[in-house]
N, C-alpha and C positions, 0 to 999 in steps of 0.2 A: 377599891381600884377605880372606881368610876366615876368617885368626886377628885383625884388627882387626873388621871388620863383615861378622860370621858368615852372619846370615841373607841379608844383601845380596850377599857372598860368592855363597854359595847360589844365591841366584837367577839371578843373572849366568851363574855355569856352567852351571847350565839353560839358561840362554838360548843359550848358545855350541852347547852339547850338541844344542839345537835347531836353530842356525844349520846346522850340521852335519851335518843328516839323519840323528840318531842318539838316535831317541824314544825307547828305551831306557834310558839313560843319563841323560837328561833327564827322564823320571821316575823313574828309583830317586832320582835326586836329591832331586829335590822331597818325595819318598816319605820318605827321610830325615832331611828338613829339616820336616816336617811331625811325626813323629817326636821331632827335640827340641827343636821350638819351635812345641807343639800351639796354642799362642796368638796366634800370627801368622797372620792369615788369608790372607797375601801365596802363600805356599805351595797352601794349599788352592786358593784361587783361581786360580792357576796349574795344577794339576794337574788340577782338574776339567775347566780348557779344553782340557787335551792329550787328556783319557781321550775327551772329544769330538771333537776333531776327527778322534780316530782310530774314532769311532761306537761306542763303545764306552758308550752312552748309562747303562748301569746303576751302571758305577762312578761317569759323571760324577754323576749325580745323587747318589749317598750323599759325593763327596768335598763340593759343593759345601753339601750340610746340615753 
């Protein structure tokens, strides 16, 4: 999936990664999908809501700017 539709690719195994209980994994993802597709805001937005939910309140705020 991710050498046709990279970034969508991307997100989906975040999503898996998440399914998972493995929020690790699911943000370096997103980490590196942010990375080299700084202009998709699919990723950011994703990641801000993880650094949250895990109260990690400072990163979410600078991912989500």
């Amino acid at each position: 999936m991710t050498e046709f539709a990279p970034i969508e690719g991307k997100l989906r195994l975040a999503g898996l990664y998440e399914q998972m209980d493995k929020p690790e994994q699911a943000r370096a993802t997103l980490t590196g999908l942010t990375a080299s597709s700084p202009d998709d805001p699919r990723a950011y937005l994703r990641l801000g809501f993880a650094y949250q939910a895990d109260e990690d309140y400072a990163n979410a705020i600078q991912t989500f700017r």
